[in-house]
N, C-alpha and C positions, 0 to 999 in steps of 0.2 A: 783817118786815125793813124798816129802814128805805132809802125808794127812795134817799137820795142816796147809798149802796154802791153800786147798781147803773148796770150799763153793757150795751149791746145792742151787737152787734155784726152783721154781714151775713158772711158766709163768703168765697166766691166774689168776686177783688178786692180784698179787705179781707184776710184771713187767709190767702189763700193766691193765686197765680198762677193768673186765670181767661183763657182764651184763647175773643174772640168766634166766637162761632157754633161754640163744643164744647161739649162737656160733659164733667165729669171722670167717669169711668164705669168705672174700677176705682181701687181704693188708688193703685198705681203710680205713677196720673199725677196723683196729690197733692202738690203741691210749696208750700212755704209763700212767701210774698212775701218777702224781705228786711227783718230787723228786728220783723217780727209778733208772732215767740212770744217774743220780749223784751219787746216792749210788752205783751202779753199778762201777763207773768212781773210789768211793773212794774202793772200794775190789780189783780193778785194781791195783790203786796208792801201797795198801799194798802189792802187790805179790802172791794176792790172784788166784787159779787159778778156774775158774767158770763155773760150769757146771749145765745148765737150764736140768728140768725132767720132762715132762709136757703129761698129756694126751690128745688123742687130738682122741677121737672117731668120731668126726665130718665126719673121714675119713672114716673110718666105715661105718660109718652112710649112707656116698654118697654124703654128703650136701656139700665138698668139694674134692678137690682132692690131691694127695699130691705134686704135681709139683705147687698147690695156697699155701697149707703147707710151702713148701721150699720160697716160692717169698714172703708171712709175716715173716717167721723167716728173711731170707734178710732184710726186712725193720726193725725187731727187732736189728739184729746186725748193722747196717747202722747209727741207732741210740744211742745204748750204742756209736759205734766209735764214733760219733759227740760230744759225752759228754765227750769223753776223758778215756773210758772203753772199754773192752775186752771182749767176751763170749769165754770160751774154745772149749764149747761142747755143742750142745743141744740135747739131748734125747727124744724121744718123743712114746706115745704108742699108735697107731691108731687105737687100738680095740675097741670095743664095751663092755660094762661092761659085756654082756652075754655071751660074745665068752671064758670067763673065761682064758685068758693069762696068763702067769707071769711077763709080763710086767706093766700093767696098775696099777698104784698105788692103793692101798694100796701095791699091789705085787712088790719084791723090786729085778724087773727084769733089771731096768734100773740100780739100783744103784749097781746091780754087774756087769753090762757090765760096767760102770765107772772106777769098782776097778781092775777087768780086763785088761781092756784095757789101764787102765794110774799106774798100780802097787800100787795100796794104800789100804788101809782102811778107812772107812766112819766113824770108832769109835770116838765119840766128836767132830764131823766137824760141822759145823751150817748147816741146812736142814731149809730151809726159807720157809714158806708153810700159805694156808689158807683153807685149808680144814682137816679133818680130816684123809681123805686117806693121807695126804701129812704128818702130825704128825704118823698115825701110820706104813707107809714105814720106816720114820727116825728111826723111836721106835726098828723097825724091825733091823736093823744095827746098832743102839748104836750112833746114829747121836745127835747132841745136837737141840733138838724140839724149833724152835722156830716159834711163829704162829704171823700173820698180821690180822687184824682187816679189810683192806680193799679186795676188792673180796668178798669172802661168808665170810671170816675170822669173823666177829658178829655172822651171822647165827650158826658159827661153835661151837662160845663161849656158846651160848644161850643155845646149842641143847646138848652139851656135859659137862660133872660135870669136867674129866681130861684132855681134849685135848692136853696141851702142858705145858711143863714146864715154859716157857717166852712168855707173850705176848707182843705185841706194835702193836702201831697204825698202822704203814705202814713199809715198808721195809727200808726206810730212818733210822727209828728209829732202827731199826733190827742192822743193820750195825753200829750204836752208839755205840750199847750193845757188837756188833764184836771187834770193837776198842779198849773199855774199856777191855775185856776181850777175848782175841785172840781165846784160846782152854778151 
């Protein structure tokens, strides 16, 4: 495939309404952010091909399991479909920050099973993120940093001097910037 179709995206934040210091831990309380599965719908419409990277220690943790993991990613994909969008991939890392993986972002274990598994490079692909582990995985591969304001995305701006090269409001906005400027 060639990388400049592809697009990485972080979940939590980014695709959907993540509320600090919870975890979303059954379907239910899956809600998408405002404008997401349309912007999702237009990286479709481009030929984009779209791979979510998301951690998800909750697993971990205990506080869910991952047969609840698989049944919200369903309602996640269920969604973008109804908007007229596509998920390629979702990656996800169920560790715990302590169990020291190389999966769990900042660690850019996911984004090499991507380049792996689908033959590309991540060099200047858009990496859509709202945390800072999510700016510096991209950093990590040459990915083009761009940060979202909704999730921790503020918190992220506030707490860090460089976090990302592009900012915008929400992922809607992200995807403007996609449009205007492809690679």
């Amino acid at each position: 495939m060639n990388s400049t179709a592809a697009v990485v995206l972080d979940r939590d934040g980014v695709i959907n309404v993540d509320t600090p210091g919870e975890y979303i831990k059954h379907p239910d309380e899956w809600q998408p952010i405002p404008g997401s599965l349309e912007a999702i719908a237009r990286l479709t419409a481009m030929g984009r091909q779209i791979f979510v990277v998301s951690n998800q220690s909750g697993v971990g943790r205990g506080l869910f399991t991952l047969d609840v993991l698989q049944a919200i990613h369903q309602k996640m994909r269920l969604a973008v479909v109804a908007a007229g969008g596509e998920l390629t991939r979702i990656y996800f890392c169920p560790h715990r920050p302590e169990d020291r993986c190389d999966c769990r972002k900042p660690a850019t274990g996911m984004l090499s099973q991507i380049c792996e598994e689908w033959n590309l490079t991540l060099e200047g692909i858009p990496f859509v993120g709202d945390k800072a582990a999510d700016m510096d995985a991209a950093r990590a591969v040459g990915a083009r940093e761009m940060l979202v304001l909704t999730g921790h995305g503020s918190d992220t701006l506030s707490a860090e001097h460089s976090v990302a090269n592009e900012i915008f409001p929400d992922l809607a906005a992200a995807v403007d910037a996609i449009v205007r400027r492809p690679v």
